[in-house]
VOVEX-720710 format. One record per residue (C-alpha): residue in three letters; x, y, z. Coordinates in steps of 0.1 Angstrom, whole numbers, padded with zeros to 4 digits, always signed. Layout:
N
ALAXYZ;...
This chain:
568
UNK-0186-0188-0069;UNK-0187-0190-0032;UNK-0168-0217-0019;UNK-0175-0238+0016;UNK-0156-0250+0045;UNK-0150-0289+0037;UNK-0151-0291+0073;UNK-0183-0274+0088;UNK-0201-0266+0049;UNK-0198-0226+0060;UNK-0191-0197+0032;UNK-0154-0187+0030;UNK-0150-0166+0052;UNK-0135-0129+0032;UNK-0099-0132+0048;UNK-0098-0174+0040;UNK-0105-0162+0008;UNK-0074-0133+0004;UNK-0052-0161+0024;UNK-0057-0184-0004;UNK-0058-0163-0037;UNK-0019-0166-0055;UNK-0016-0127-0058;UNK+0004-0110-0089;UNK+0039-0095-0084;UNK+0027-0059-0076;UNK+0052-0050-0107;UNK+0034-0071-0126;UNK+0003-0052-0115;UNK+0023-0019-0120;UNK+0033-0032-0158;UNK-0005-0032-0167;UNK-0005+0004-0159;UNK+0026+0013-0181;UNK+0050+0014-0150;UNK+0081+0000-0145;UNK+0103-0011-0114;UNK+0112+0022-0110;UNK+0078+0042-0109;UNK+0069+0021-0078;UNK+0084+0017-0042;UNK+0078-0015-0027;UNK+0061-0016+0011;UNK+0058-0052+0016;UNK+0043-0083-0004;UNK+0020-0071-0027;UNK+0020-0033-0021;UNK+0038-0004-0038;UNK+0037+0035-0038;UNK+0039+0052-0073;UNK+0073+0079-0073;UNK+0067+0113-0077;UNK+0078+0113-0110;UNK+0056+0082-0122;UNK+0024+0109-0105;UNK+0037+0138-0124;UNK+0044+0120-0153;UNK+0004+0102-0155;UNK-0008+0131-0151;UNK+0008+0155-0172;UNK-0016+0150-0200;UNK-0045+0149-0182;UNK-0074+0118-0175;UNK-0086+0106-0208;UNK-0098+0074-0198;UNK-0133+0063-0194;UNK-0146+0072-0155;UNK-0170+0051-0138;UNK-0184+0065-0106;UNK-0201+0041-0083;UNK-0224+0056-0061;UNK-0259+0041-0040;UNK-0293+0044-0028;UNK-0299+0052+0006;UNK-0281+0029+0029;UNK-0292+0011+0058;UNK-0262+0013+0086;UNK-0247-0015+0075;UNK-0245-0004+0037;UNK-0251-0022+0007;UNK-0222-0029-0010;UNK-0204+0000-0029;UNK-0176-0016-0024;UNK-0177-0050-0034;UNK-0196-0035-0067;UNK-0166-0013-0073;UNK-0144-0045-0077;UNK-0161-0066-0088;UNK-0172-0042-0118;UNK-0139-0034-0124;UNK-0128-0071-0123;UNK-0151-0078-0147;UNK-0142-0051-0174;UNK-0111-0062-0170;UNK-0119-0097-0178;UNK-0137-0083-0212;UNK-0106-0074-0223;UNK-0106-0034-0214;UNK-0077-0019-0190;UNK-0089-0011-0160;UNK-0080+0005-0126;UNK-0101+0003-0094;UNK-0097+0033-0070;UNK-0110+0032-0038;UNK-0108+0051-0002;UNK-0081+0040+0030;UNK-0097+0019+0059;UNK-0097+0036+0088;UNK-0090+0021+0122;UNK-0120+0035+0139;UNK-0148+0015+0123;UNK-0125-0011+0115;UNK-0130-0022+0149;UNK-0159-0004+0154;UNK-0188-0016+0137;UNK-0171-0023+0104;UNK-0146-0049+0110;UNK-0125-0050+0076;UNK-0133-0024+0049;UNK-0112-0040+0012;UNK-0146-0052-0002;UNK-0157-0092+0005;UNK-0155-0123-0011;UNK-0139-0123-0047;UNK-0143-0086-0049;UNK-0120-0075-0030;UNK-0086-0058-0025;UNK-0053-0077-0015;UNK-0037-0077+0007;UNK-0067-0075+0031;UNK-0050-0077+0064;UNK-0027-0053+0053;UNK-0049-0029+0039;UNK-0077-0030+0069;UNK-0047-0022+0094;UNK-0016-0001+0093;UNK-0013-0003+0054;UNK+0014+0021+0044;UNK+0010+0047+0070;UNK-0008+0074+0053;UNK-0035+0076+0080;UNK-0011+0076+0107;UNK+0014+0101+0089;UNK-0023+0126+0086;UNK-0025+0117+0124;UNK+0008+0127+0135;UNK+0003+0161+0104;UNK-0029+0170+0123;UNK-0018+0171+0160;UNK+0015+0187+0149;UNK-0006+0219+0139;UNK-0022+0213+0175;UNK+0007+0214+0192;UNK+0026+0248+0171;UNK-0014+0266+0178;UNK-0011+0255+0215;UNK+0026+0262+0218;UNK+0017+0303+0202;UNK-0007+0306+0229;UNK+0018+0290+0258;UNK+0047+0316+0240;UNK+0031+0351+0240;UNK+0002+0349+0214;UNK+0014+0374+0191;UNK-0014+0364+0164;UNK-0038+0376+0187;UNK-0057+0342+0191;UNK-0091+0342+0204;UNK-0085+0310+0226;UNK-0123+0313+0229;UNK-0126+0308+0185;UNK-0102+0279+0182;UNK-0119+0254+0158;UNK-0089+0229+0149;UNK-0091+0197+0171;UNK-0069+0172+0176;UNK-0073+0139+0160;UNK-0070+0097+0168;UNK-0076+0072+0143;UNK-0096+0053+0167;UNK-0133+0055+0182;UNK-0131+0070+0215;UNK-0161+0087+0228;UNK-0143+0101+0256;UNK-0125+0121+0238;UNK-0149+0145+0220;UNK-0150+0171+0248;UNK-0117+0180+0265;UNK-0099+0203+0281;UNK-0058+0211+0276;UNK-0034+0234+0293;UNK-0047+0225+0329;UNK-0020+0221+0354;UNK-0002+0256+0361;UNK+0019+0280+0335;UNK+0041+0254+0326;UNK+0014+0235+0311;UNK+0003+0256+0285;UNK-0030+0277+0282;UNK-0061+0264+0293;UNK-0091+0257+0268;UNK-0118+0235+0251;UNK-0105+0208+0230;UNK-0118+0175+0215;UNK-0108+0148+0196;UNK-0118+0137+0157;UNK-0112+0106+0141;UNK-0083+0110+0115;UNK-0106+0107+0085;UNK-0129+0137+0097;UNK-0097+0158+0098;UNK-0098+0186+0071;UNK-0061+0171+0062;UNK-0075+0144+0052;UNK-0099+0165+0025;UNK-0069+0184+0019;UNK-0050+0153+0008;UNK-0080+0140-0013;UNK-0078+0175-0040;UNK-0042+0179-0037;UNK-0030+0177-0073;UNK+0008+0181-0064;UNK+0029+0191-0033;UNK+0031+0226-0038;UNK-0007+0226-0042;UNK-0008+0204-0011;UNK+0015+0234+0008;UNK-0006+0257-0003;UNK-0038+0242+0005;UNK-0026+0238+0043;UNK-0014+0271+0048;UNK-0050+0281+0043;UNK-0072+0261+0069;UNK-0087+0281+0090;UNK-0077+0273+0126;UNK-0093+0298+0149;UNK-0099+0334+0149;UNK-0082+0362+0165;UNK-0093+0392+0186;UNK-0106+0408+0159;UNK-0125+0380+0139;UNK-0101+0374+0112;UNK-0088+0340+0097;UNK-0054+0323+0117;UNK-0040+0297+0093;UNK-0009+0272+0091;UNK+0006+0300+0071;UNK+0001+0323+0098;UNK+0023+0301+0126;UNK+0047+0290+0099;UNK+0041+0254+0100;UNK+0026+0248+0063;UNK+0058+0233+0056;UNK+0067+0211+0083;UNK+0032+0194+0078;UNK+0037+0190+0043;UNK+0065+0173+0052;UNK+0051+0149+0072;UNK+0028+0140+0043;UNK+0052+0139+0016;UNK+0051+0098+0011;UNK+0009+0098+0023;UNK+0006+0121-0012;UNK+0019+0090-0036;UNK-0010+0071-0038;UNK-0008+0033-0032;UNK-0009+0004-0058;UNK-0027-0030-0048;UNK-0043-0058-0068;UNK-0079-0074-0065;UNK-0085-0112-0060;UNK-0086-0111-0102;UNK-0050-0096-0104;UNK-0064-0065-0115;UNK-0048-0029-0106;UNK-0064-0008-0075;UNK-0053+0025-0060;UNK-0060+0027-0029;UNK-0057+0059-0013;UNK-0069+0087+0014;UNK-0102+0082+0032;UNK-0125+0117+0038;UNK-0152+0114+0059;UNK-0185+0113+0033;UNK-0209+0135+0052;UNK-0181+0167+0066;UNK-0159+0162+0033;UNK-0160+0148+0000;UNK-0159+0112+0007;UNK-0141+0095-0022;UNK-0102+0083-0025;UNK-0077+0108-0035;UNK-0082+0133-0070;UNK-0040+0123-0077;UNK-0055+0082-0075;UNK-0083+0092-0098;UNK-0062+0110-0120;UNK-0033+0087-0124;UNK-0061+0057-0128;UNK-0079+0074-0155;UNK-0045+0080-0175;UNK-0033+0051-0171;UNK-0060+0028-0181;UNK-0091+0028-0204;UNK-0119+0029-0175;UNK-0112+0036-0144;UNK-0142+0026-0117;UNK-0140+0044-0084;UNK-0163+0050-0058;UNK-0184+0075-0037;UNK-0196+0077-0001;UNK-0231+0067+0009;UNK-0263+0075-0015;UNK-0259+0096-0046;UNK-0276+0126-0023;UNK-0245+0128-0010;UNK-0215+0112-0024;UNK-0224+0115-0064;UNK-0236+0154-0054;UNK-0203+0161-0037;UNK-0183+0142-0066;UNK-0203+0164-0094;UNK-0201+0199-0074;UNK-0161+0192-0057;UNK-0144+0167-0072;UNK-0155+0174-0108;UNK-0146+0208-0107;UNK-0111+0195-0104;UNK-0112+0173-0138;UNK-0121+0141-0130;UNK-0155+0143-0146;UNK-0177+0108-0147;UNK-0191+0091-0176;UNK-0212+0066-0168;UNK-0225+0058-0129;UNK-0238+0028-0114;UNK-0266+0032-0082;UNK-0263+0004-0061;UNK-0291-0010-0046;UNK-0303-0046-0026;UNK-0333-0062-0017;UNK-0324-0050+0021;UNK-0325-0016+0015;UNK-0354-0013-0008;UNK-0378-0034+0018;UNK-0365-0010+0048;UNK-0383+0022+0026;UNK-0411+0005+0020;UNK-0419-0012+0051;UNK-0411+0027+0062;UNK-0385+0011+0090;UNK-0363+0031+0113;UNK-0338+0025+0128;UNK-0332-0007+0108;UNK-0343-0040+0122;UNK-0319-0066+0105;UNK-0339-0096+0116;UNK-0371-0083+0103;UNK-0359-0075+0068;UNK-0349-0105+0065;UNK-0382-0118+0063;UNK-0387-0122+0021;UNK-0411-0095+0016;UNK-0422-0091-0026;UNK-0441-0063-0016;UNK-0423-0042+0006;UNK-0398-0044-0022;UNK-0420-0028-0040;UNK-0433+0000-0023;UNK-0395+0011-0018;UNK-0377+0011-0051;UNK-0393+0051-0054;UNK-0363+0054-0027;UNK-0338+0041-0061;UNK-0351+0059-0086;UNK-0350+0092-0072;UNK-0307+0084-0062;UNK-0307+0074-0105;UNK-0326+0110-0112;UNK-0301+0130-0091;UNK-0272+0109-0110;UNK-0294+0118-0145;UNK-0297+0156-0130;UNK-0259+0162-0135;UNK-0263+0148-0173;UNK-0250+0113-0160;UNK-0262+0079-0179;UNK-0274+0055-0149;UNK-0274+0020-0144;UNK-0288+0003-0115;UNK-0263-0022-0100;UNK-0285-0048-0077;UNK-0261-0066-0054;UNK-0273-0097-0048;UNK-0273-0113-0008;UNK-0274-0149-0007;UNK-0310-0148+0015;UNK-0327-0129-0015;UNK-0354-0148-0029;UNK-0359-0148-0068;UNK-0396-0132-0060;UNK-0381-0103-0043;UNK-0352-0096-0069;UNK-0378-0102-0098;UNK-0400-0077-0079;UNK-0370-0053-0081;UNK-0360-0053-0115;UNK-0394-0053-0127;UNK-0403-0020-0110;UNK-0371-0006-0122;UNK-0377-0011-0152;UNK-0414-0003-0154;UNK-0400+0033-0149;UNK-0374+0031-0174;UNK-0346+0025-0157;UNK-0312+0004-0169;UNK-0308-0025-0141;UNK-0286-0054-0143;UNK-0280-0078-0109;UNK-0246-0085-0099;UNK-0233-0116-0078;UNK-0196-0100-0071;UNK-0190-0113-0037;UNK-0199-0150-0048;UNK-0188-0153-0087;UNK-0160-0124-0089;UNK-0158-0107-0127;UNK-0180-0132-0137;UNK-0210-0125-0118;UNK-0208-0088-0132;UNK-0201-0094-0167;UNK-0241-0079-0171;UNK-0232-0050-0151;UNK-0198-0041-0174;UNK-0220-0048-0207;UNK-0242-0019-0195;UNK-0217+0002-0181;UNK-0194+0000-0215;UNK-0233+0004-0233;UNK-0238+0037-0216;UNK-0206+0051-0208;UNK-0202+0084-0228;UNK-0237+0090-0242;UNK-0244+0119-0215;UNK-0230+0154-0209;UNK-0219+0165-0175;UNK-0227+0198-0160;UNK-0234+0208-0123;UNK-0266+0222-0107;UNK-0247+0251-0101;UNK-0219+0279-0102;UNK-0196+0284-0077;UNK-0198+0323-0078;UNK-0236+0319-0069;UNK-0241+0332-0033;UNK-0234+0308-0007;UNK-0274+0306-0001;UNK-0284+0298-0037;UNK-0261+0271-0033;UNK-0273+0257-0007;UNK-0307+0260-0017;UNK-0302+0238-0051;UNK-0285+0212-0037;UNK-0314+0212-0007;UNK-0343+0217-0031;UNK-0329+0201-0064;UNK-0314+0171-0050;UNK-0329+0162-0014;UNK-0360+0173-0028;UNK-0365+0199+0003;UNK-0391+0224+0000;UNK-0366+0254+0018;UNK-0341+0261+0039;UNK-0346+0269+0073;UNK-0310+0288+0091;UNK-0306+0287+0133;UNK-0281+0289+0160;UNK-0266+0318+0140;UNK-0262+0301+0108;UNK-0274+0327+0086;UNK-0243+0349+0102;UNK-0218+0322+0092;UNK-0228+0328+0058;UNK-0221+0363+0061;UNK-0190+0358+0081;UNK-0177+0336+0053;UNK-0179+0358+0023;UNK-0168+0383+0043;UNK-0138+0360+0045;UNK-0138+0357+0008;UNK-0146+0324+0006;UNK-0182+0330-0006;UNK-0170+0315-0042;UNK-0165+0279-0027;UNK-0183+0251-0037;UNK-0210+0240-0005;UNK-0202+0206+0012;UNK-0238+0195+0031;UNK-0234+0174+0058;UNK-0267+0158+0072;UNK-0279+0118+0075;UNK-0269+0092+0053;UNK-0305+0074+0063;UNK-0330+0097+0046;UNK-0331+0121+0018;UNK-0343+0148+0044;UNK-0318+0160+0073;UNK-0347+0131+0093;UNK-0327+0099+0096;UNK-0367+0085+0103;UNK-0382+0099+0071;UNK-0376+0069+0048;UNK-0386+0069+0007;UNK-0389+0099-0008;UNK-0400+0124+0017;UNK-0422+0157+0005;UNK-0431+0186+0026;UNK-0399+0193+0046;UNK-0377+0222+0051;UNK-0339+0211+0055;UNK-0324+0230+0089;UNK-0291+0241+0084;UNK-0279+0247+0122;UNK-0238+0260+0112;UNK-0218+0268+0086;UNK-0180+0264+0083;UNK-0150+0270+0062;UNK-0125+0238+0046;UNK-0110+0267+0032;UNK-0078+0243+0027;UNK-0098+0217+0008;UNK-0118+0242-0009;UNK-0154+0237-0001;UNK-0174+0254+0030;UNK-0191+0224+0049;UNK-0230+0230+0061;UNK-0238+0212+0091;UNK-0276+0201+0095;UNK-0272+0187+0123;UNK-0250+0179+0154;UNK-0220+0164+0135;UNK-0204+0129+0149;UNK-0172+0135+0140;UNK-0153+0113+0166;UNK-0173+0075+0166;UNK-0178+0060+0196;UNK-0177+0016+0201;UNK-0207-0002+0200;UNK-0220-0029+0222;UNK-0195-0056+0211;UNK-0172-0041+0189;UNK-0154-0058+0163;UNK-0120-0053+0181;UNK-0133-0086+0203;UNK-0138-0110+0174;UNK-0099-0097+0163;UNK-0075-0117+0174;UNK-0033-0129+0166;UNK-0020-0167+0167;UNK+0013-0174+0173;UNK+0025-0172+0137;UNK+0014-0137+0135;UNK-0020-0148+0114;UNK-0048-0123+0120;UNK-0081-0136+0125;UNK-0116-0116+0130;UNK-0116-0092+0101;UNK-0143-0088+0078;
């Protein structure tokens, strides 16, 4: 349960609550995984990376455990609790006696003191070490940093040195990147200053998780696939329109270098002592937006369920999981839609942007006008022959009337539903949730909406028709010609990444529910030729965050003992 200040009555606070849980020896974390001393190297209290030869030697056989793929309706901004789900789920199978391993995504240090704050999950589901975790952790993000600009700098240096690929200075696409928000930085300019300075062109900035190294790192299934999937980005284009890659300047193995160590995926414990991976960190919307396929795999063969998690609403993280990640063999069994009070009342009270304050105002029937908005994410999860159960995460200002409301019209149109109370009660306030999961798990058959050798179009058009619910496709700004381009390429075989709002079925952050009648605009097309997916852009895409008003880097702060304070 949630425990109070004796001094002021207040909740724990998430980081009084990591500061006072007596955490595991990480090798006796490791041990429940089969792992000795020597399939781990330490990086501090409480944190390990796996060897090489403990990765190659989980996954050898393949992932025969049970996968459990959390995913969610659609989110207001300030989500509705994947996360905490994901723990506290996995905490609680754990606690019926099955071995399980919690994988989730790397904070990033953008929206950690952005609008975020902390990102290990809240209360008594969540990830420890926290402080850890939400800041440097063990480097991968800055290792993917440093990987990232390196490419920059060998593509910049080719031009500066004679520019005997032939660049197009005009066609470069590959950025540079920063792990932190920085408005400032998405347009640039670089080579200003005189000869000595290099050649001048456009530039910009993305935040280190939008990098396609990042995707890259996410499907990696070994280092020589890793090599080979970064000598095949697609960097710019020379005079002639052709492809210039990493394998074309030479560099594929210097940055594979660099990103040696960020491949071994990282071992962590919960608040309950249970195993979590916690690995890589793709952006959601422009990539795949799940932790690493090596975490995944080495979870799922270690232990007897393995409960990891997707970006945003199933539109576009359980979508992306069935039609990229799947392909690669981590298939799921069983999924779990989370949904809240919150979320359902902003659909039906048809509210954007989202007014915090207003929703919450208890509101029966506005709960009730929006749960269409949850049971079209379960259909999409039931589309790809998934079993579904609804997973509603409790907040401590939901009134029994509204959460009644909710399960009632869930269940009126036949769908599984179980509350959970994670953040407050750890395993035990998701023992429902695990007794459904473990129910379900199995009793489907997976199979995705589509094959990759359609044309690039038909796959757009399924995922746009069959899971957004769109009526058409609409291409402009010469999207239609980046289609062609691209299988002209050879890439046409690639599975299609969509990147549109989070906020709405429709590419319409404003149309809330289950909109009808709309044609989804796709404005550019693009190859992650390294990752292996081509990335449709319907809309302008934010790819380097800017601060908000106050941003959570104010409330952050250090004592003199080194304690952090502020994260969330």
């Amino acid at each position: 349960m949630v425990t109070t200040d004796p001094d002021d009555g207040a909740p724990e606070s998430d980081l009084a609550i990591a500061r006072a849980t007596d955490t595991r020896p990480i090798e006796a974390v490791a041990g429940d995984l089969g792992l000795t001393s020597d399939d781990i190297d330490l990086r501090g209290a409480g944190v390990a990376k796996l060897t090489l030869d403990a990765v190659r030697s989980a996954t050898a056989d393949g992932a025969d455990g049970t996968t459990v793929l959390v995913t969610g309706m659609t989110p207001t901004p300030k989500g509705e609790g994947k996360t905490v789900t994901t723990v506290g789920l996995g905490q609680a199978l754990a606690a019926s006696g099955e071995s399980t391993t919690v994988a989730l995504r790397e904070p990033s240090l953008g929206p950690v003191f952005g609008i975020k704050g902390g990102a290990a999950g809240g209360g008594y589901s969540q990830v420890l070490p926290m402080e850890a975790i939400n800041l440097h952790f063990t480097g991968d993000i800055h290792a993917l940093t440093a990987a990232h600009d390196l490419i920059s700098a060998v593509l910049d240096n080719h031009l500066h040195q004679g520019n005997d690929l032939d660049v197009d200075v005009r066609r470069v696409d590959w950025p540079r990147a920063l792990d932190i928000n920085d408005r400032a930085l998405r347009e640039t300019v670089v080579g200003l200053g005189g000869p000595t300075r290099g050649v001048p062109r456009q530039d910009e900035f993305v935040i280190t998780a939008a990098s396609e190294l990042m995707a890259v790192l996410g499907l990696a299934t070994d280092l020589a696939d890793l090599k080979t999937r970064i000598g095949r980005i697609v960097l710019a284009e020379d005079a002639d329109g052709e492809p210039v890659t990493p394998a074309d300047l030479g560099v594929a193995g210097a940055v594979t270098a660099l990103l040696r160590d960020a491949f071994r995926p990282n071992l962590v414990q919960t608040v309950e002592g249970v195993p979590a991976l916690v690995h890589g960190g793709p952006f959601a919307n422009i990539a795949h937006g799940t932790n690493t396929l090596v975490a995944d795999r080495v979870g799922a063969s270690l232990s007897e369920y393995l409960v990891t998690e997707a970006g945003f609403g199933a539109d576009l993280g359980a979508e992306k999981f069935a039609h990229i990640v799947a392909r690669e063999g981590i298939v799921p069994d069983v999924a779990v839609v989370v949904a809240t009070v919150r979320g359902t009342k902003r659909h039906g009270l048809e509210m954007w942007p989202a007014d915090f304050d207003a929703l919450a105002e208890p509101d029966a029937e506005a709960v009730r006008a929006g749960v269409d908005n949850v049971r079209r994410h379960v259909e999409i999860v039931e589309s790809f022959g998934v079993p579904a159960v609804v997973a509603i995460n409790v907040f401590p200002d939901d009134t029994e009337a509204e959460l009644a409301v909710l399960e009632e019209a869930l269940a009126d149109r036949g769908i599984d539903v179980a509350r959970s109370t994670a953040y407050g009660e750890g395993s035990e306030g998701a023992i429902e949730l695990a007794e459904r999961v473990r129910d379900l798990a199995g009793t489907g058959e997976f199979a995705p909406l589509y094959d990759v050798d359609e044309p690039v179009r038909e796959k757009i058009s399924t995922v746009a028709r069959d899971v957004y619910g769109a009526d058409g496709v609409e291409y402009v700004d010469g999207a239609s010609d980046d289609v062609d381009r691209l299988e002209a390429w050879g890439y046409g075989d690639l599975p299609v990444c969509l990147s549109k709002t989070p906020y709405s079925f429709s590419d319409d952050a404003s149309l809330t529910g289950v909109p009808e009648g709309w044609t989804l605009t796709v404005r550019e097309v693009t190859p992650s030729a390294g990752a292996g997916f081509l990335v449709v852009k319907t809309a302008d895409v934010m790819t380097m965050p800017g601060l908000p008003a106050e941003p959570a880097a104010e409330r952050i702060d250090v004592d003199a003992d080194g304690d952090v304070t502020g994260l969330f």
